[in-house]
N, C-alpha and C positions, 0 to 999 in steps of 0.2 A: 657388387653385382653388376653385369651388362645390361643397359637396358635396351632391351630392342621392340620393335614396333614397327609393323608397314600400314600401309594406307593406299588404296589407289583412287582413283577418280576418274569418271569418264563425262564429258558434256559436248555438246554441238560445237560449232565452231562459229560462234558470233560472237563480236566485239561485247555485249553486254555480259558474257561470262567470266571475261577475264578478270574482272571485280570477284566475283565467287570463286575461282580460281584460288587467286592471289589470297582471298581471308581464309580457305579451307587449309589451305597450307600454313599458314600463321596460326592457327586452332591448332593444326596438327602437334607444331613443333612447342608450344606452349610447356609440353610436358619436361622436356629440357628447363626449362624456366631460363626462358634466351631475355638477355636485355632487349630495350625498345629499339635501339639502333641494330640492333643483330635480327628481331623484327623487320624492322623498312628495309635493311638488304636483302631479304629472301624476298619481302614481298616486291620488291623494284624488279628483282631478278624473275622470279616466276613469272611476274608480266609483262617482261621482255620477252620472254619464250612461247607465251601463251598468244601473245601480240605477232609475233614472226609465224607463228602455227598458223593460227587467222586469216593475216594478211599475203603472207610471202605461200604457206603452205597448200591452203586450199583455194586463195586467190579469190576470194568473196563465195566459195563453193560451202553450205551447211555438208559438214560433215563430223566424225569423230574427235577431239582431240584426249588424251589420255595423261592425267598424272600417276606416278608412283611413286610414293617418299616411304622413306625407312628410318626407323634411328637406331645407330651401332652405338652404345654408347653417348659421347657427349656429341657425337654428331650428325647431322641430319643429311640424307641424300637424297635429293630430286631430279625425279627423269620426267622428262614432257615429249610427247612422242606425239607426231602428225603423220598420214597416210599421205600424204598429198605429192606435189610434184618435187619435193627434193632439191638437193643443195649440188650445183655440179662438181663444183671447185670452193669444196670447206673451208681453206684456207685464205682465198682471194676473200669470200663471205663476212670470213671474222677480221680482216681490217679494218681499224676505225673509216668511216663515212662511205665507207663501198655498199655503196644500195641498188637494186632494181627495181625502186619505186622512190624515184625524185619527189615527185610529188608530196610525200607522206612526211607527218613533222616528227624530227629526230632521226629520221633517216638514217641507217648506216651506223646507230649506234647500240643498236640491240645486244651482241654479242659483248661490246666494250662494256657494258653496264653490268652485263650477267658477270662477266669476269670480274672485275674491279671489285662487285659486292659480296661472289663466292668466293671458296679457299680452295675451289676445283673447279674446270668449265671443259668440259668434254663434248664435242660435235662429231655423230654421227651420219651419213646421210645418203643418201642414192635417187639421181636422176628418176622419177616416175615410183621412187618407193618409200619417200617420207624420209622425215630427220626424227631422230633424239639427241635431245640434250642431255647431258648429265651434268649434272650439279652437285657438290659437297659443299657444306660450313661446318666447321667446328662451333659449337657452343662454348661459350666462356665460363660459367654458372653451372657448379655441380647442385643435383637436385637434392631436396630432403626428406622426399616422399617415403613411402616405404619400400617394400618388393612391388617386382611386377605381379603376381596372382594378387598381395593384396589390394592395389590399386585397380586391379582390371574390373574383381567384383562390387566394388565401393563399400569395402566392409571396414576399411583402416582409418582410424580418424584424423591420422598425421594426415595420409595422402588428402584426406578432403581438405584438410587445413592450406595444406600447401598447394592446392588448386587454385581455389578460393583467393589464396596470396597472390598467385601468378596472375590473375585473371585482373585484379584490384588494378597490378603493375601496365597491365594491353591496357 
């Protein structure tokens, strides 16, 4: 059976969210029952994107930023999406060290990171109308929960079993 599941999330745009970010999405994708290193790469990854929203997107400005993750199956997809001022030249952007903010530590390496730890990294974006990222990882680890209705109502004893496992493994 397909397991599918969305989730969105929306929060300000301050540095201290990106922490909340980063574990709402590792909560998310739990139900895959992902190893811990398939863990730290989404979570590296989200907070790369969540960090370039922040800093590059809205430029110290409180504003929205937006997660959406899904699971198709054994795989998880994450889109982070900013309103802000946008990406001119995607391509020049996602070169390892090309920054517009020297200043900042890591600089230039947001997008390398994102890539490196997903198995997808798609950059969307427009001068004055915000970026999305998109993100795919395949999951390694088939689940052994039940169906989706039984686990949605918490009526299946397997699926609590196998929470309860996953959660033991974070």
């Amino acid at each position: 059976m397909m397991h599918q599941n969305e989730m969105k999330l929306e929060f300000d745009s301050r540095s201290c969210n990106e922490s909340f970010a980063r574990v709402t999405v590792a909560a998310f994708m739990t139900q895959l029952d992902p190893t811990l290193e398939e863990v730290a790469d989404v979570k590296t990854a989200v907070s790369e994107a969540v960090t370039n929203a922040i800093i590059h997107g809205y430029e110290g400005r409180v504003e929205k930023v937006t997660i959406f993750c899904r699971l198709e199956g054994q795989e998880l997809y994450v889109e982070v999406r900013d309103y802000g001022k946008g990406i001119a030249d995607v391509p020049r952007a996602m070169e390892p060290l090309y920054t517009t903010k020297e200043e900042c530590d890591r600089a230039g390496m947001g997008f390398s990171f994102m890539e490196a730890f997903m198995d997808s990294l798609e950059v969307e974006s427009a001068p004055e109308r915000g970026t999305c990222v998109k993100m795919r990882k395949r999951i390694s680890r088939e689940t052994d929960g039940g169906s989706d209705d039984e686990c949605r109502d918490g009526t299946n004893a397997r699926c609590g079993e196998a929470i309860g496992n996953r959660q033991e493994r974070l």
